[in-house]
Every structure is written in C-alpha cells, then in structure tokens.
N, C-alpha and C positions, 0 to 999 in steps of 0.2 A: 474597908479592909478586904482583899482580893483573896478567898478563900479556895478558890482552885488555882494551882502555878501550871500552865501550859509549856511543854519543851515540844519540839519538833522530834519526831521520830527517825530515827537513825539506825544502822547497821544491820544487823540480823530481824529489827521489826517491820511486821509486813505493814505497820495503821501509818498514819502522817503525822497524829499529835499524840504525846502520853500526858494523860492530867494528874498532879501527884493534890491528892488533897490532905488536910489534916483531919486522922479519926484514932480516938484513943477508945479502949473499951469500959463503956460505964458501969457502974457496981449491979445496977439492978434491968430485969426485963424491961420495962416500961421505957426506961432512958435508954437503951439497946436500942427497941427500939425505933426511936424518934433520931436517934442519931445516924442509924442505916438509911430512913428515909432520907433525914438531909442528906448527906452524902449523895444517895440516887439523886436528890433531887439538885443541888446544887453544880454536878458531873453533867447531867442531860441538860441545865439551864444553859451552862459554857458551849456543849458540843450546839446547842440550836443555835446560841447568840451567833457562832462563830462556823452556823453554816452546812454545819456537816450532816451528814445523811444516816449515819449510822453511829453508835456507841457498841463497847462490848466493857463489862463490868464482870470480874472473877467474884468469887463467892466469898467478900471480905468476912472476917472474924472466923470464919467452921476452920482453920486448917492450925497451926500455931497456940491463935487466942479460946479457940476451945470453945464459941458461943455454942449455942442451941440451931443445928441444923435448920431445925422448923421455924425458927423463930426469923433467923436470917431470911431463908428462902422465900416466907411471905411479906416480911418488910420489902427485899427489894422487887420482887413480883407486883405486890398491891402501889407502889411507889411510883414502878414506872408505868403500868397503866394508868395512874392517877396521871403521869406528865404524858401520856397520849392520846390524851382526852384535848388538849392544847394544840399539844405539837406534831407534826410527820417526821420520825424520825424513826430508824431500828434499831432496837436494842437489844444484845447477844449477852446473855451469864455463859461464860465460860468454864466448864468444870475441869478440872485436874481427870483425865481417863481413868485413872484407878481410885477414884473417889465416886462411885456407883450410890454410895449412901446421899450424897448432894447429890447428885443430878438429878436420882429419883424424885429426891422435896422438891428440888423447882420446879420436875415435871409432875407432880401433882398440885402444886398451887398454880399452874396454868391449865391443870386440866380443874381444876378449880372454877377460875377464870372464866373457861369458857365453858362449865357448867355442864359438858360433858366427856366424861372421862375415858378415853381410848387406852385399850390393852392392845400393846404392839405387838404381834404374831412373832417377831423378830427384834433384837435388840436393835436400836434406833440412834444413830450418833446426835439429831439434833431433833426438837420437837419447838414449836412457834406456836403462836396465837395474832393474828392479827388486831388493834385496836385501830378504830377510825383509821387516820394515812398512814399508823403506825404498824410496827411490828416488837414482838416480842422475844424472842427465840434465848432457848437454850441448849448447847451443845458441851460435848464433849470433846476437848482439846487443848490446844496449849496456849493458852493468851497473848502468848508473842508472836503468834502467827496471823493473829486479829489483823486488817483491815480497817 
C-alpha cells in the first residue's frame, strides 16, 4: 500500500513535488509520537527514492490539532537526523513567521543536536545543523515558497 501520494507542483509553488501523506492525531504522547516519526520518516524515504535533494516539512499537528510544541519539534528533529545517518539530502521545518513559539522548539532541539547551544545577537530567519551529507535546517517562512 503507497502511503505517500506524489502530485507535481504547480502554480504559485516554488518545490517540483508536494507529498500528501495520511496522519490523523493519536489519543496519547507515546503514539504522537511514533506517528510524526513515521511521517518524517516515510516523506524523506519518497523524496530520496525519487531523487531529490532537498525536503522542507511544516510543523504538522502545533497549529489547528493543538499537539504539544515540544513534543512535535523533537519527534521531527530526532527523525530526520535519524534518516541522515543514511541518506544526503536537506531537510527545511518550515515555520508559519508569527509562530516564534515553534521556531524557537526546533531551534533548540537542533541546538540540542549539535550539543551546542547559540544565543543569536540578532533575531535569525533560519538556523541548520549539518548531519554527515545531510542538512537540517529550520526557517521562518511560508511553505509555499519551498523549493
């Protein structure tokens, strides 16, 4: 069973493919989440099968479904480090700009990461971590503008 559906990107998006996968939200943390891992994980498994260089993933569940900021932010952090242990590919979390509360969680579970923590002198639109041929990155922007 084909759990990501690939369309081709069109009109006002700047990427080449959008992947719509199925993710419903589970009752409890634990099944949270192991379901955001899949997701990462399933999402980066298609972009490498089919090639491509880069992914960018919004901060699914924190905006509508109300999850647990923290909870999201290091599921899909520790997730896609886990698939850049594998693979060369970049991966961009996308944050909504007036959503400061996510950006900050991803960028302390990348400063996490790389185990040392930088206070930007200045407010920063994107912060990154490199893994092996991979990268990590999370910015501040609008996900239809992805690449």
């Amino acid at each position: 069973e084909e759990r990501v559906i690939a369309v081709k990107a069109a009109g006002k998006l700047a990427s080449k493919m959008v992947y719509f996968l199925p993710w419903k939200m589970p009752p409890d943390a634990s099944l949270l989440r192991k379901s955001i891992e899949k997701f990462v994980s399933d999402a980066m498994d298609k972009a490498v099968t089919e090639t491509y260089q880069s992914i960018a993933f919004p901060a699914i569940g924190c905006g509508k479904f109300g999850c647990s900021i923290s909870l999201v932010a290091q599921a899909m952090i520790e997730e896609a480090h886990q698939k850049l242990q594998k693979h060369a590919i970049s991966v961009s979390f996308v944050i909504q700009s007036e959503r400061t509360d996510i950006y900050d969680e991803f960028q302390k579970q990348i400063n996490l990461l790389q185990q040392q923590p930088t206070q930007p002198t200045e407010p920063v639109k994107t912060i990154s971590a490199t893994v092996n041929k991979g990268t990590i990155e999370v910015e501040k922007d609008d996900i239809t503008k992805q690449k």
